[in-house]
C-alpha positions as CSV (number, residue, x, y, z in Angstrom):
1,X,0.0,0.0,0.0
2,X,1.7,3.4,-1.0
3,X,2.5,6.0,1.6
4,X,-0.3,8.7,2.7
5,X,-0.8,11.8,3.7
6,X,-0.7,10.7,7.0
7,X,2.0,8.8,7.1
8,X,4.5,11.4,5.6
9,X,3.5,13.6,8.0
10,X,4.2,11.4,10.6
11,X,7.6,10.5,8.9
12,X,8.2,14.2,8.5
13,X,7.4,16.5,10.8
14,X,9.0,19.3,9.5
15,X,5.8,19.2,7.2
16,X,3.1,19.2,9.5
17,X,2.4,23.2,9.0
18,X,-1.3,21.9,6.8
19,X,-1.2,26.3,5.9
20,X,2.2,25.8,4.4
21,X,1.9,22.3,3.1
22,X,-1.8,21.7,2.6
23,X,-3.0,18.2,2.1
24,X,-3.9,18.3,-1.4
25,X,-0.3,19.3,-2.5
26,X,1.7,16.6,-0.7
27,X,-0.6,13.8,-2.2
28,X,0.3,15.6,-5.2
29,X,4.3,14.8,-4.7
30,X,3.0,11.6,-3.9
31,X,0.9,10.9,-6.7
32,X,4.2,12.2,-8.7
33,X,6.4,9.5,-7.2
34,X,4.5,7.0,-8.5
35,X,4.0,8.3,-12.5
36,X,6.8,10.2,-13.1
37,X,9.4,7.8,-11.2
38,X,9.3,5.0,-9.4
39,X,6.0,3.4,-10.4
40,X,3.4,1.5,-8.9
41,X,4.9,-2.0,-8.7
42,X,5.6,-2.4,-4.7
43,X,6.9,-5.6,-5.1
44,X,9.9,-4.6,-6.9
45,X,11.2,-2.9,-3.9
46,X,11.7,-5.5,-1.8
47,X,9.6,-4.1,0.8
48,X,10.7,-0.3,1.0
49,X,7.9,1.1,-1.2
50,X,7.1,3.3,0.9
51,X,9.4,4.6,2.6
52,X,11.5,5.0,-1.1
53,X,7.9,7.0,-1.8
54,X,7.8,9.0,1.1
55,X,11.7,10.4,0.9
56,X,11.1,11.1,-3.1
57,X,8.2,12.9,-2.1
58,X,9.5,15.0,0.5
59,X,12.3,15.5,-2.0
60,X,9.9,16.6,-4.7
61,X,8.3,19.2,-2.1
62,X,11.2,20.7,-0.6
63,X,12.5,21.3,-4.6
64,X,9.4,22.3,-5.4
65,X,9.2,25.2,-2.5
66,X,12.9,25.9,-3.0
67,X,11.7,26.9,-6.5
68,X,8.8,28.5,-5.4
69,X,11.2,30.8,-3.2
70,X,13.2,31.7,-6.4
71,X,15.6,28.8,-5.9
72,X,16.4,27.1,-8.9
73,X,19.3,25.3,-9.2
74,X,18.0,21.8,-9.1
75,X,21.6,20.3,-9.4
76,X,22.6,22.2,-6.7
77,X,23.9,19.9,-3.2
78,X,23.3,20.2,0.2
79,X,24.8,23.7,1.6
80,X,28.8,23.3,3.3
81,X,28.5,26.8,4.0
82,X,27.2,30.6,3.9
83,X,27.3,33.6,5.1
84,X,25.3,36.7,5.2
85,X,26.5,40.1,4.6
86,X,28.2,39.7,1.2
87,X,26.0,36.8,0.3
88,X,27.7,33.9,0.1
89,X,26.6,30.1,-0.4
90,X,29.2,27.1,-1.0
91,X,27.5,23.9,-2.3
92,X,28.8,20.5,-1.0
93,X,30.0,17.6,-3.7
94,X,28.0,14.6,-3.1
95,X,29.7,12.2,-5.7
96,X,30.1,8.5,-5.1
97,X,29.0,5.8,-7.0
98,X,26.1,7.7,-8.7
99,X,25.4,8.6,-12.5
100,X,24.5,11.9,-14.1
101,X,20.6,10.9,-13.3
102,X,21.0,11.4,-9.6
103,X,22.2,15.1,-9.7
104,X,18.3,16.2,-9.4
105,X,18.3,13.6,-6.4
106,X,21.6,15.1,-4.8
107,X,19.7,18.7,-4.2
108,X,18.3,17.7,-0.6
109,X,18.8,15.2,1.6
110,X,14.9,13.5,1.8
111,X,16.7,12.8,-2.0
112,X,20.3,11.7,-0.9
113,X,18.0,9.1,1.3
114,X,16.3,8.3,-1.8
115,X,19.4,7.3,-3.7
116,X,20.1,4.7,-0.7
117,X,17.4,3.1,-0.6
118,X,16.9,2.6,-4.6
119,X,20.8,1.5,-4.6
120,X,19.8,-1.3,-2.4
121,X,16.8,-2.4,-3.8
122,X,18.2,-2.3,-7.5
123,X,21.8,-3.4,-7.1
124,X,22.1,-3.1,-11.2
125,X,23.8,-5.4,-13.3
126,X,26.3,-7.8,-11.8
127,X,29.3,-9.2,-13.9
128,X,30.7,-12.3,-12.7
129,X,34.7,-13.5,-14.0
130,X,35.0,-17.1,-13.8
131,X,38.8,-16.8,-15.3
């Protein structure tokens, strides 16, 4: 059974503000998860379908209020450092063991999680030497 409402907010408190994240737009993200990427097949994820679900959703709605605030840099990693008067933000490299598909993933870390979990549900293709 796919993750709800309810259950991402109990998962994520940091959404529980229903003004600033209404109902209707995190079943939205989580509607999303399921088209756009990881589909609707549960049993493929060895049962972690929904928390995978959850941490892409909660990725998809911090990016998606990031852009809202004027934000746009979806390949942009978590932040090492800032400051204020000057205006200054450094970005953190996240690189290991990940393709040019997870840079939109990298952006927050509800999507850093989400690499995790997919890596160990989908260990990809396994060549075996028998030299």
């Amino acid at each position: 059974m796919a993750t709800d409402v309810t259950a991402f907010r109990a998962r994520f408190p940091e959404f529980s503000d229903d003004t600033e994240f209404p109902d209707a737009r995190i079943q939205l993200f989580l509607d999303d998860t399921v088209t756009i990427h990881i589909g609707d097949d549960e049993a493929r994820w060895g049962g972690k379908y929904n928390i995978a679900q959850a941490y892409l959703a909660a990725h998809l709605l911090t990016s998606g209020t990031n852009t809202e605030a004027g934000d746009t840099n979806s390949k942009s990693g978590p932040i090492s450092s800032k400051s204020a008067g000057g205006v200054s933000v450094s970005r953190a490299v996240t690189v290991k063991d990940t393709g040019e598909g997870d840079d939109f993933y990298r952006g927050t870390s509800y999507g850093q999680q989400f690499i995790l979990i997919r890596n160990r549900c989908f260990a990809g293709v396994v060549v075996a030497n028998c030299l």
